[in-house]
C-alpha positions as CSV (number, residue, x, y, z in Angstrom):
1,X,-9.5,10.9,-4.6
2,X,-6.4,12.3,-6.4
3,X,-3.3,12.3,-4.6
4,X,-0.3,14.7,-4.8
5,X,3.3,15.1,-3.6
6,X,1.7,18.1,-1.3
7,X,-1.9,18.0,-1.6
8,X,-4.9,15.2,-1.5
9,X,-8.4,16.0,-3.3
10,X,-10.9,14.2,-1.6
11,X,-14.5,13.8,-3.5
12,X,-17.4,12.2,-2.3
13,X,-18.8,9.1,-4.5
14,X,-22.3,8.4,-4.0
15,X,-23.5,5.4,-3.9
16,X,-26.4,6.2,-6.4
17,X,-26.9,1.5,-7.5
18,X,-26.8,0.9,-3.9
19,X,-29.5,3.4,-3.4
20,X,-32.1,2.5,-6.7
21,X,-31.3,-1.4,-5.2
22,X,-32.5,-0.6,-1.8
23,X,-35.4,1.7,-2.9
24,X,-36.6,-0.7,-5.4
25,X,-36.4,-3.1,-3.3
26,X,-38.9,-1.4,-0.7
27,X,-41.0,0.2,-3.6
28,X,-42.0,-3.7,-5.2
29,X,-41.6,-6.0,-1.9
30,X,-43.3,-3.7,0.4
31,X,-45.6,-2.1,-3.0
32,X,-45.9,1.0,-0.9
33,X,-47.7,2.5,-3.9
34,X,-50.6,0.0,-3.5
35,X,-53.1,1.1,-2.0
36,X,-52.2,0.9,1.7
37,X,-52.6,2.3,5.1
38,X,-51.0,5.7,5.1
39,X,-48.6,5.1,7.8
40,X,-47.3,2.6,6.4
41,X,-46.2,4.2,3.7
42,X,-45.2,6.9,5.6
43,X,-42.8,4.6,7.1
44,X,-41.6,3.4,3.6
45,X,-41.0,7.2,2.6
46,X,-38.8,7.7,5.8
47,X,-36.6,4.6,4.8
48,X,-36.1,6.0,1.4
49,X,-35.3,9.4,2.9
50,X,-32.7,7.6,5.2
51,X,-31.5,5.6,2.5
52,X,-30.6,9.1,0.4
53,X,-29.0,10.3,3.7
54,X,-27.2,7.0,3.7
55,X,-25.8,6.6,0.5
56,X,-26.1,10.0,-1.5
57,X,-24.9,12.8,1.2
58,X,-22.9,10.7,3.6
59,X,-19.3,11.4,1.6
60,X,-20.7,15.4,1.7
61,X,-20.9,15.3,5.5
62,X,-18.1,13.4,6.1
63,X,-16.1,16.3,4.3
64,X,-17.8,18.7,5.6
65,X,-17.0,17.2,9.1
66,X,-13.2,16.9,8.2
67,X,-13.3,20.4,7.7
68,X,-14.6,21.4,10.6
69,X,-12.8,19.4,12.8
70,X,-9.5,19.8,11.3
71,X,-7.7,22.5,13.5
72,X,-9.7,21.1,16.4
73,X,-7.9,18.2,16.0
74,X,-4.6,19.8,15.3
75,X,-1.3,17.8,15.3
76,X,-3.3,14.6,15.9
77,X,-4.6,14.8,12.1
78,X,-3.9,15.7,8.5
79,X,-5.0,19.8,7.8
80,X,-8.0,20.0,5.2
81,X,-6.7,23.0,3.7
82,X,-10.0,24.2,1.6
83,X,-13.4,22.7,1.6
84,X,-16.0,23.7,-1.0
85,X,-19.0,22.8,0.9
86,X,-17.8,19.0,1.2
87,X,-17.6,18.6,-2.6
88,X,-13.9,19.0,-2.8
89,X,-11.2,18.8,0.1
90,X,-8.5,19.6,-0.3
91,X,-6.2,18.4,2.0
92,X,-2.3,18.3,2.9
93,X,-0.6,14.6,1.6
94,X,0.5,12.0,4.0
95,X,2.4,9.1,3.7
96,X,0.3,5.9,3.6
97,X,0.4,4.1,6.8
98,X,1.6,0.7,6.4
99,X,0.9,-0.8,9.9
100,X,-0.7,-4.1,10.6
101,X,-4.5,-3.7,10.4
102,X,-4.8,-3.4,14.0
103,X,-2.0,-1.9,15.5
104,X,-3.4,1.0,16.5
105,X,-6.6,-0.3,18.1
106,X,-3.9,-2.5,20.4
107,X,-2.1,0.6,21.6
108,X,-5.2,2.1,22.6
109,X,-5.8,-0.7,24.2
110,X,-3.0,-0.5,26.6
111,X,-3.9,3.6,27.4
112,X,-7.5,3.0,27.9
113,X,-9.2,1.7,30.6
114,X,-11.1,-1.5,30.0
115,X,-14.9,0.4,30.3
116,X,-13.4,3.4,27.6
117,X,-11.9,0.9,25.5
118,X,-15.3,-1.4,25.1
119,X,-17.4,2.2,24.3
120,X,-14.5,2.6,21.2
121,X,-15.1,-0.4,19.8
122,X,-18.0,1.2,17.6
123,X,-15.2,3.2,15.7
124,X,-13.0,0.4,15.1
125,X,-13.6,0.5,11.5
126,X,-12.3,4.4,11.9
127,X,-9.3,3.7,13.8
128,X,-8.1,0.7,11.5
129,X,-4.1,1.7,10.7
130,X,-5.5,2.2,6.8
131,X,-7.0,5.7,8.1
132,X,-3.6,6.9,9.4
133,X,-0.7,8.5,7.1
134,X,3.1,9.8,8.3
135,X,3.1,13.6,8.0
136,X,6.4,14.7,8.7
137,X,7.6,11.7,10.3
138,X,4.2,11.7,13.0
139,X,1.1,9.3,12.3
140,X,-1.9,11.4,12.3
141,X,-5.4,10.9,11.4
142,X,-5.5,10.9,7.7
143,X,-10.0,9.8,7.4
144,X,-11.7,11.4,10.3
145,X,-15.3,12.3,8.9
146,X,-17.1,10.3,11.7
147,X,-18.2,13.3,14.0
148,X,-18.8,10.9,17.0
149,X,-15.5,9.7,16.5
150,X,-14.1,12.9,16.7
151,X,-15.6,14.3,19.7
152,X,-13.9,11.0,21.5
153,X,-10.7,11.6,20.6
154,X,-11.5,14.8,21.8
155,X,-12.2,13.3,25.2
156,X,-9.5,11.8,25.2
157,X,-6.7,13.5,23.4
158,X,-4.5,13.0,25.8
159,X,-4.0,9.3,25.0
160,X,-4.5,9.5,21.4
161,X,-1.9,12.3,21.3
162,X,0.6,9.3,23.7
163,X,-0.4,6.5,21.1
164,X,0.5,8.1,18.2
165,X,3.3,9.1,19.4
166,X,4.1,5.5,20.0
167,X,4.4,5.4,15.7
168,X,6.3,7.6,15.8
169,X,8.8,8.2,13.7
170,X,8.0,6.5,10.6
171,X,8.7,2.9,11.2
């Protein structure tokens, strides 16, 4: 990532040691070269498949999901500008949000009924303050490649759109 006065590049690192441990680690423990039954191995191909998706083109898709969702998600996030196929992003520079590590996840807290609140605990590593920046004196969304996590803030942009507004201005 290189980050400007105006703009932020964003560029995918894959994972490419955590990938040859994991593979290599299925190749000689499970020896799904040894002569075997084929659906086992089968099943040891899928995992290494997965594993790729995992660790290779997960960055890629993230992009690519930041651009997409970027004027869906309007004022509530930071504009990605240009993508080149999830490469590069380009995207406009926020200010670093410097909010204890949970402050956000406690204002949703309040908004959201108790049922809603338990579903968005799977995105609490997404919705950790580190993933917000100040953009014009308004805390947006500054990471949001996880499409599920999009689609509920969707749901509910209402109260997102009420709890950032809580941060706002910059603090």
């Amino acid at each position: 990532m290189l980050v400007t006065k105006t703009y932020t590049y964003k560029v995918p690192k894959p994972r490419v040691c955590d990938f040859m441990k994991d593979v290599s680690l299925v190749i000689f423990n499970k020896r799904i070269f040894a002569p075997k039954g084929r659906t086992e191995r089968t099943k040891a191909l899928q995992f290494i498949r997965d594993r790729y998706s995992i660790f290779i083109t997960a960055g890629w898709e993230k992009n690519r999901t930041e651009a997409k969702r970027s004027n869906v998600l309007a004022e509530m996030a930071v504009k990605t500008r240009f993508s080149f196929w999830g490469f590069v992003n380009i995207q406009e520079t926020a200010i670093p949000s410097k909010l204890h590590f949970g402050a956000i996840i406690d204002a949703l807290l309040t908004e959201l009924d108790f049922e809603t609140y338990n579903f968005s605990a799977r995105f609490g590593h997404a919705l950790k303050s580190r993933n917000f920046g100040f953009q014009q004196g308004r805390l947006k969304f500054v990471d949001y490649g996880n499409d599920a996590l999009c689609q509920f803030v969707l749901q509910h942009r209402d109260t997102f759109t009420r709890t950032l507004a809580k941060f706002s201005p910059q603090p």
